[in-house]
C-alpha positions in Angstrom: -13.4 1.8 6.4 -11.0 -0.7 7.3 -13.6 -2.9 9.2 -15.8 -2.5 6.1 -13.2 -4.1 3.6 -12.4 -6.7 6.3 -15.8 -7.7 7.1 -17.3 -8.1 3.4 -13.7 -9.7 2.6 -13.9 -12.5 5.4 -17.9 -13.4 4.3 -16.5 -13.8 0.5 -13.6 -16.0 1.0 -13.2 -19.6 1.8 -10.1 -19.1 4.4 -11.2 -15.9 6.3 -8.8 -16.5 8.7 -6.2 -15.2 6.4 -7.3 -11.8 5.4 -5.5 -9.3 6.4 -5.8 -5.3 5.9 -4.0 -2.3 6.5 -5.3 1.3 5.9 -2.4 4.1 5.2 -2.4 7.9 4.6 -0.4 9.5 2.2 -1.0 12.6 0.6 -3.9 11.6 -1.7 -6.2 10.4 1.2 -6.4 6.7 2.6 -5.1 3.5 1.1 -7.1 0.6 2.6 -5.0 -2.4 1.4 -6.4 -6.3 1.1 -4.2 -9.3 1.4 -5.9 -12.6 1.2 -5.1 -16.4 0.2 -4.0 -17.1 -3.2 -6.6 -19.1 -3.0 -9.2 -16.8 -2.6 -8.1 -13.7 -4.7 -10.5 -14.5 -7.3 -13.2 -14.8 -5.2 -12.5 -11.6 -4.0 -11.8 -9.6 -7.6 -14.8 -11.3 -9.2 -15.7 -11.7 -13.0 -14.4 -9.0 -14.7 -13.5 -7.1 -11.4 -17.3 -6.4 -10.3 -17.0 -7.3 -6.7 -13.3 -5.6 -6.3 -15.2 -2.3 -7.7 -18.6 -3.0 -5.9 -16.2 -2.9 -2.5 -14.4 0.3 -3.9 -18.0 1.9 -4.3 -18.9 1.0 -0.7 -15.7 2.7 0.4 -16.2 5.7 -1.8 -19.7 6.0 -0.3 -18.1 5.8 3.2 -15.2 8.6 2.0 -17.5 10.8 1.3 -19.5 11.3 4.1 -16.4 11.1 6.7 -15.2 14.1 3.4 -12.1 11.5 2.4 -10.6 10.3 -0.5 -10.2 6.5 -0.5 -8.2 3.7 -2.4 -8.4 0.0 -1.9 -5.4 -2.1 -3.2 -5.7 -5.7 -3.8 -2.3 -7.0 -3.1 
């Protein structure tokens, strides 16, 4: 899941040298977490937050057939 974020994240973005992310477990299930350049965090959110929640439906999509719960955090 990790590589999914990280490879849709670095095509968006203008400084893909700079994206980092990090995938945690906690209780819930798996926390993938996206840092990128100031820069670029629009790019990344979108208008309105569609492609933020178009990655978050790839992930889910992914989740589901490894039977995880999944989270991605824009920090």
């Amino acid at each position: 899941m990790k590589e999914l974020v990280e490879y849709i994240a670095k095509a968006i973005v203008r400084a893909p040298e700079e994206v980092k992310v990090t995938e945690e477990t906690d209780d819930e299930g798996v926390v993938v977490k996206l840092e990128v350049a100031a820069d670029d965090k629009g790019r990344v959110i979108g208008r309105q937050g569609r492609v933020a929640e178009a990655m978050r439906t790839l992930l889910r999509v992914v989740a589901t057939k490894e039977s995880v719960r999944v989270r991605l955090e824009i920090v």
